[in-house]
Every structure is written in C-alpha cells, then in structure tokens.
Backbone bond lengths (Angstrom), bond angles and torsions (degrees), N, CA, C in turn:
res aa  C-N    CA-C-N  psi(-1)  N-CA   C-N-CA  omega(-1)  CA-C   N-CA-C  phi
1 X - - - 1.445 - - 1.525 108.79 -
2 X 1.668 112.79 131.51 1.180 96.60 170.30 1.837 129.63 -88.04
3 X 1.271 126.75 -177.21 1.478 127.13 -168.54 1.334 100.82 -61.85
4 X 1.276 138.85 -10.44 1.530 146.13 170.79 2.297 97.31 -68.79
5 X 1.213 96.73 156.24 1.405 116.57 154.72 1.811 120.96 -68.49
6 X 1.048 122.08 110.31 1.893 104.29 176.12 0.968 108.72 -63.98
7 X 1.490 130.23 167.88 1.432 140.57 -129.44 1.804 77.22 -119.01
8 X 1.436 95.88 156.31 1.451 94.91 172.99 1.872 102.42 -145.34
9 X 1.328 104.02 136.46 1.254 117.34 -163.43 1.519 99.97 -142.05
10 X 1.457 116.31 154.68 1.318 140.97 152.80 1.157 110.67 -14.94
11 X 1.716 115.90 141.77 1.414 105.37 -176.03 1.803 103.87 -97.21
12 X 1.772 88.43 -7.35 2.204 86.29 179.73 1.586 90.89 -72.88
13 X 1.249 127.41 -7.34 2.009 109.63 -168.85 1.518 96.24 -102.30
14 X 1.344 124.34 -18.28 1.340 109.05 169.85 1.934 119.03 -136.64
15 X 1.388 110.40 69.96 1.445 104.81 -166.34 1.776 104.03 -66.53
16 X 0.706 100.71 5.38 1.682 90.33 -172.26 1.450 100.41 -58.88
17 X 1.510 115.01 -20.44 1.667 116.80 -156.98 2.165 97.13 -95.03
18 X 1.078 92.29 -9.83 1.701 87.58 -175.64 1.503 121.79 -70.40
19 X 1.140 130.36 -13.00 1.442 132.93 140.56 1.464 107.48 -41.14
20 X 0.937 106.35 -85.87 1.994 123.73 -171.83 1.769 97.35 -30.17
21 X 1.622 108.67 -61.80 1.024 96.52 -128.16 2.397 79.21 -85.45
22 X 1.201 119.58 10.45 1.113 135.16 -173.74 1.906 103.29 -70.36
23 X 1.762 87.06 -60.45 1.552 95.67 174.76 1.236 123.29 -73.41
24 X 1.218 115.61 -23.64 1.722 125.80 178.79 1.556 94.34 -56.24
25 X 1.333 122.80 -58.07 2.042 122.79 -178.69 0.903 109.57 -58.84
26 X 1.538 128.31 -43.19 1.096 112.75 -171.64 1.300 123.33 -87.63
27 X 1.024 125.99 -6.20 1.825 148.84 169.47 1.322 92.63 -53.50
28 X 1.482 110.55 -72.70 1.750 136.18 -130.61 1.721 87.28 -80.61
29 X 1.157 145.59 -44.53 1.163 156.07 -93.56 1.281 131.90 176.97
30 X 1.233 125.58 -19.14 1.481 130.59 -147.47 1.739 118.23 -146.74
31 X 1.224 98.80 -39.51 1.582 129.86 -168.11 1.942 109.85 -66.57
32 X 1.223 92.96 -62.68 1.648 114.08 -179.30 1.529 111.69 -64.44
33 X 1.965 121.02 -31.15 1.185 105.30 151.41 1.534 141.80 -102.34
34 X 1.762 84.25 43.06 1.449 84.06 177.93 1.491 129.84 99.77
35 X 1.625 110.13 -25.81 1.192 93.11 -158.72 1.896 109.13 -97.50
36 X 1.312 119.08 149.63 1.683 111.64 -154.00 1.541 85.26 -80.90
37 X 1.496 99.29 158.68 1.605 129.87 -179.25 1.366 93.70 -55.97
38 X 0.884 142.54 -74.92 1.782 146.03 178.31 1.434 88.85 -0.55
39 X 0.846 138.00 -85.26 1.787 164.41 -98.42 2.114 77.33 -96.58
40 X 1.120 98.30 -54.70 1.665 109.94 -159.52 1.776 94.10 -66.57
41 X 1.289 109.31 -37.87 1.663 114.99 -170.44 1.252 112.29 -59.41
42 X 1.591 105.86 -42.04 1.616 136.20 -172.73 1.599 82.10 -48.61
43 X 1.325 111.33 -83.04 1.629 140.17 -145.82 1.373 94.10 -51.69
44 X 1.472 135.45 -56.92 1.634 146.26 179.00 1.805 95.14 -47.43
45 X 1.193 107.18 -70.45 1.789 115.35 -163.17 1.552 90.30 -28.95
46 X 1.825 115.79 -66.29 0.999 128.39 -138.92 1.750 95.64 -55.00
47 X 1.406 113.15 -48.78 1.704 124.47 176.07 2.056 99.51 -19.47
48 X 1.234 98.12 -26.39 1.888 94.12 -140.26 2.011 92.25 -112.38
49 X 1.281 105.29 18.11 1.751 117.12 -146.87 1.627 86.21 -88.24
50 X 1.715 124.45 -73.83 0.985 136.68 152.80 1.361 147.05 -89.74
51 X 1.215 123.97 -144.41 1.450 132.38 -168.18 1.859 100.94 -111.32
52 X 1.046 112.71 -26.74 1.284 107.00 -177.58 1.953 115.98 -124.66
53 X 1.328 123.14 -168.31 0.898 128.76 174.49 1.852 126.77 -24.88
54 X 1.175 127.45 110.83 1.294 140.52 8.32 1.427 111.37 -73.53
55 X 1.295 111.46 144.45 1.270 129.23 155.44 1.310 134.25 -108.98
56 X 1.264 157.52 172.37 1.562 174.08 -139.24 1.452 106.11 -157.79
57 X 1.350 138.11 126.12 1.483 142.38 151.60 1.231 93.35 -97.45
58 X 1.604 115.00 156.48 1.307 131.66 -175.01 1.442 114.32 -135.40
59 X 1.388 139.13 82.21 1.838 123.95 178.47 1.512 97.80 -104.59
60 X 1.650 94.86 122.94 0.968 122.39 -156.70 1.998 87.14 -144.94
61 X 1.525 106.36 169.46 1.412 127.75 162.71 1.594 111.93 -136.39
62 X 1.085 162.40 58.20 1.383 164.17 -100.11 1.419 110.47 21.27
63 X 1.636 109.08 -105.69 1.746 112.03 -176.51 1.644 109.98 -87.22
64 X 1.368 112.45 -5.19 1.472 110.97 -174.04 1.486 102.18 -81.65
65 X 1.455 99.41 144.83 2.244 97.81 -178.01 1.678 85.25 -116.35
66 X 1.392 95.26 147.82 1.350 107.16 175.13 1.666 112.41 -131.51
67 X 1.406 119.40 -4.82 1.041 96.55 167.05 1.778 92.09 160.11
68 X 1.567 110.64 179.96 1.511 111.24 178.19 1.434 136.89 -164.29
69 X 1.243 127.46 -177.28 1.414 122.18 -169.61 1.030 141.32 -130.58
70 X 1.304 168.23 96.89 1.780 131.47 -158.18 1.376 89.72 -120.97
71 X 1.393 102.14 165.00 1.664 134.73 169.72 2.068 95.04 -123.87
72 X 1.254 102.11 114.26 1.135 109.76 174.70 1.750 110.84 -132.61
73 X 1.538 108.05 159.27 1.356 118.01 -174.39 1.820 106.66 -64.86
74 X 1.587 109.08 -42.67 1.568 92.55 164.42 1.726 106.33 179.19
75 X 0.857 96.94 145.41 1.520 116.68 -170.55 1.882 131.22 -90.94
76 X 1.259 82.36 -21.22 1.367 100.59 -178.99 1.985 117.55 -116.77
77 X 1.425 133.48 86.46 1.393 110.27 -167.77 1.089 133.05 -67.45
78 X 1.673 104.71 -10.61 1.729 117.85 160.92 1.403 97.92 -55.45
79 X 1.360 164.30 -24.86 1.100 168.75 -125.70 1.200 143.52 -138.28
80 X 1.438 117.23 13.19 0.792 102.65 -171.16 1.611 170.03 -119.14
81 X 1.516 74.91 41.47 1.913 120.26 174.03 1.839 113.68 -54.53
82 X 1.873 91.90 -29.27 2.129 103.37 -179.87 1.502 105.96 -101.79
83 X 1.180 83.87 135.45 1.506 93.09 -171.19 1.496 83.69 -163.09
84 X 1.864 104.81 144.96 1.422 121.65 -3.91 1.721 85.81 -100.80
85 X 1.518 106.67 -169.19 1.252 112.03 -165.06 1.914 94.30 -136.92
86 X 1.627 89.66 147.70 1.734 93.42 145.56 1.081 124.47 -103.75
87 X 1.221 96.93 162.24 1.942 102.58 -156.13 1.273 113.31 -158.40
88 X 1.466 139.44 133.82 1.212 132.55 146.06 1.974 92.89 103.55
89 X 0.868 123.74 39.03 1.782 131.50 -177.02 1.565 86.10 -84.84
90 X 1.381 90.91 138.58 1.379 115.80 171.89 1.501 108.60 -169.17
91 X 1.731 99.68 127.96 1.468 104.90 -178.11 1.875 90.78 -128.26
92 X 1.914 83.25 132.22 1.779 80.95 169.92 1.637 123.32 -52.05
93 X 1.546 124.83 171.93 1.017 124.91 -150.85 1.812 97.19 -102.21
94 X 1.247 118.59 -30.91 1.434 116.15 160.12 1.265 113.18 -70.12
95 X 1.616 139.75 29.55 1.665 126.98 -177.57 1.556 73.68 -145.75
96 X 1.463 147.88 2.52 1.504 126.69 -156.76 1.421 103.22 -82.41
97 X 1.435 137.21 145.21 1.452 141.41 161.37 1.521 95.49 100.47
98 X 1.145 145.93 3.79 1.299 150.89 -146.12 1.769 97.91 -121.20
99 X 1.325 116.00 13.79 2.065 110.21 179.57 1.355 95.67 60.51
100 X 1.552 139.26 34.05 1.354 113.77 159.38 1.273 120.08 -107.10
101 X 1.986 102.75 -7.17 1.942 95.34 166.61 1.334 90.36 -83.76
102 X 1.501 142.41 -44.27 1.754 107.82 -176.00 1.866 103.87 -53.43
103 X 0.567 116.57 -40.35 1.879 108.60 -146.32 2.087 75.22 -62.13
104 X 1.534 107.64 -57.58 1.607 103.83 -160.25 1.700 105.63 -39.92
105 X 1.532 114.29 -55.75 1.225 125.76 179.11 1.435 118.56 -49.60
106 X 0.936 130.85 -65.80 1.846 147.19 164.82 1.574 91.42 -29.59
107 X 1.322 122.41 -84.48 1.542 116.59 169.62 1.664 122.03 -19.55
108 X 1.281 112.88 -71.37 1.682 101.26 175.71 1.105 121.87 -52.17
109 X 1.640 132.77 -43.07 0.987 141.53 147.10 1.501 108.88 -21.58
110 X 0.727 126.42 -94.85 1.315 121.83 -167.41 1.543 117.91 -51.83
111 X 1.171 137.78 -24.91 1.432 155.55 163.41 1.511 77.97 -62.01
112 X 1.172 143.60 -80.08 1.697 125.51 -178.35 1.567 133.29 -34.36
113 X 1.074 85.97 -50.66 1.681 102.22 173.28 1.518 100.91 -59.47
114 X 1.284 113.64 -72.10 1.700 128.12 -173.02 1.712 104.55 -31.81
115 X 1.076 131.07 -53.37 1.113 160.74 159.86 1.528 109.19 -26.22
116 X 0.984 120.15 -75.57 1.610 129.72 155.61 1.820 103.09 160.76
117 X 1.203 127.92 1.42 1.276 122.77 -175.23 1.534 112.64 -81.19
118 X 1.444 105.97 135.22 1.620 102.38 -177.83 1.508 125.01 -106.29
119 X 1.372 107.60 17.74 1.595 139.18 157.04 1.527 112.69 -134.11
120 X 1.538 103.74 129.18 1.397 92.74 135.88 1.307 118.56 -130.91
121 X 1.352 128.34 -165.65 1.056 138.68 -177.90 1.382 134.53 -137.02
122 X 1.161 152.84 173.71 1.852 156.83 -153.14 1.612 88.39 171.28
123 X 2.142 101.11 151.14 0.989 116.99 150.23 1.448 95.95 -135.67
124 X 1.515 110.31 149.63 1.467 147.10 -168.72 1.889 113.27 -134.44
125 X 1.311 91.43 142.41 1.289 94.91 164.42 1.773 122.48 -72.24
126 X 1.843 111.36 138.90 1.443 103.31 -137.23 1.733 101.56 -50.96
127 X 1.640 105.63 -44.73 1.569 116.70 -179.98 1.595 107.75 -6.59
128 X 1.454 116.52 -65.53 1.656 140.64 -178.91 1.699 97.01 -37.54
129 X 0.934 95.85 -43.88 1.690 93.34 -166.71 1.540 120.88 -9.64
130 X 1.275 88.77 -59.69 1.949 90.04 179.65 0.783 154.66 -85.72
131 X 1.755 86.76 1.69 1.998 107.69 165.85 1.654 99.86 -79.81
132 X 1.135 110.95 -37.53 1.894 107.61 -176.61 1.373 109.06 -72.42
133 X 1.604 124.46 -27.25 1.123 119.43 -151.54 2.106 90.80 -87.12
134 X 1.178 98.55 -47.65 1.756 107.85 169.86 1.664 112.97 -44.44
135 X 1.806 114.87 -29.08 1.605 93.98 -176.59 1.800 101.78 -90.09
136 X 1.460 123.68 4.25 1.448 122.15 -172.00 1.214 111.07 110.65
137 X 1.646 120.57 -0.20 1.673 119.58 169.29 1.385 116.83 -57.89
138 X 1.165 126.29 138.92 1.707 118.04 165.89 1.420 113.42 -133.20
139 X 1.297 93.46 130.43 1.719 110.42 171.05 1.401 114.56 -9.98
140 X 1.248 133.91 126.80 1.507 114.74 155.52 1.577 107.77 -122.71
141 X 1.213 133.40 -10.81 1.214 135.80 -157.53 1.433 98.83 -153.51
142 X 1.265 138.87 -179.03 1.413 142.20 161.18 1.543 97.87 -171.58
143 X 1.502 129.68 141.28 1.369 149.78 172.78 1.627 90.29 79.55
144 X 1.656 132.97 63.22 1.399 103.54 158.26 1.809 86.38 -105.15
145 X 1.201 115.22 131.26 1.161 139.55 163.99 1.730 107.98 46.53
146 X 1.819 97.90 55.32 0.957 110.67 -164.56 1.525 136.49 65.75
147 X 1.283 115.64 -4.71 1.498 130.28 174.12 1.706 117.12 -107.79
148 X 1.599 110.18 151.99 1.321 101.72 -177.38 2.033 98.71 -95.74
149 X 1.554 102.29 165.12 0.969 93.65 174.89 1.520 111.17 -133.78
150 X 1.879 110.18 139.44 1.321 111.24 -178.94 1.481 120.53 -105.50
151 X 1.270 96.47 176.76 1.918 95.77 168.02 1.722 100.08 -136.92
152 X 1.377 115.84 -166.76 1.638 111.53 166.90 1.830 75.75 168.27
153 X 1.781 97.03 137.65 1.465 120.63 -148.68 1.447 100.53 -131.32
154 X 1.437 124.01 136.35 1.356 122.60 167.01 1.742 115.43 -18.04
C-alpha cells in the first residue's frame, strides 16, 4: 500500500472484491457461530442487487483489497426503530491504525446521509467505544446483547 489512503468505491463498480470481502465476514464474525459461507455470499451478492440499501464499501488500490463497509437496513432485531446502520467494517491487518477504518466508516455514513437519513447508527463491542466516539458517534444504548449502541447525525 502506498502512503496515500486506497480509494474506496461501491461494491456494484467493483464485484471482483465480493468473494474476499464475503470471507473477510464470515471469518471476523460468522464462522465460529456456525453459520456456512454460502449464507455470507448470499448477504454480499445482495449489497450488489440494487441501487440502494444494502450496500458494499470497497478499499481497495487496483487488485489489492484492503478492507470494507456496509450500509444496511438494520443490524440489531431488538431494534428496529434505527435505521440504517453500518455494519460489518473490516480493515486488513497490514493497513490497521493507518485512518482507513475511519475513512471506511465516514464513507457509509455518508451513503446514509446521501440517502436521506439524518441518523445513522452501528453497534460495537463496548472496548470500540473510542474509535466511534473520536469520529462524533455517541453512545445511545450500552448492554444491547452485549454490544454498545451508536448513532452520529447530520
């Protein structure tokens, strides 16, 4: 990677990355309870289905993937008054500490906003707290199913 940020784009403008970024969820997230990669492939495709919500972020530098994003309708089913949410961030482990989970995050965000919503929202494990709380996220909830939950508003 060079001293620049990789560019991050739509995952309908570059599917080549929806494998990668398929196993990356299901690795991080998905794997340990069980549920088969299929299920995760399903969930990615769908990112690439239409024009709006779900979506795929992509940081990438040509064929190299560096990491990713979603804007989804909602993340939490105790929840579901917030909408939409980011979800599923993952930055490879050679790009980590480098501003590319803010830049990934800031991006969905704004794919929210763009959208017409004037909140959105993410839940994180509480630890996370202070990377969200540093881009302008604020607490709204804490212990839903062991996770805290944020928002961040026009």
């Amino acid at each position: 990677m060079t001293a620049s940020l990789p560019v991050i784009s739509d995952l309908r403008d570059r599917p080549e990355f929806a494998g990668t970024i398929a196993d990356r969820v299901w690795q991080a997230w998905w794997r340990e309870q069980g549920v088969a990669l299929g299920e995760i492939e399903a969930m990615v495709t769908e990112c690439m289905d239409g024009p709006d919500i779900p979506l795929s972020l992509v940081a990438h530098e040509g064929p190299d993937f560096y990491g990713c994003a979603h804007l989804i309708a909602s993340d939490l089913d105790e929840r579901p008054q917030y909408t939409p949410w980011v979800a599923a961030v993952w930055v490879e482990e050679k790009t980590r500490k480098s501003g590319l989970g803010t830049k990934l995050v800031l991006a969905a965000v704004e794919q929210g906003f763009w959208r017409g919503s004037d909140t959105v929202y993410l839940c994180a494990e509480p630890h996370l707290a202070p990377f969200y709380e540093k881009m302008g996220w604020r607490c709204i909830e804490e212990g839903v199913e062991g996770l805290t939950v944020f928002s961040i508003s026009r």
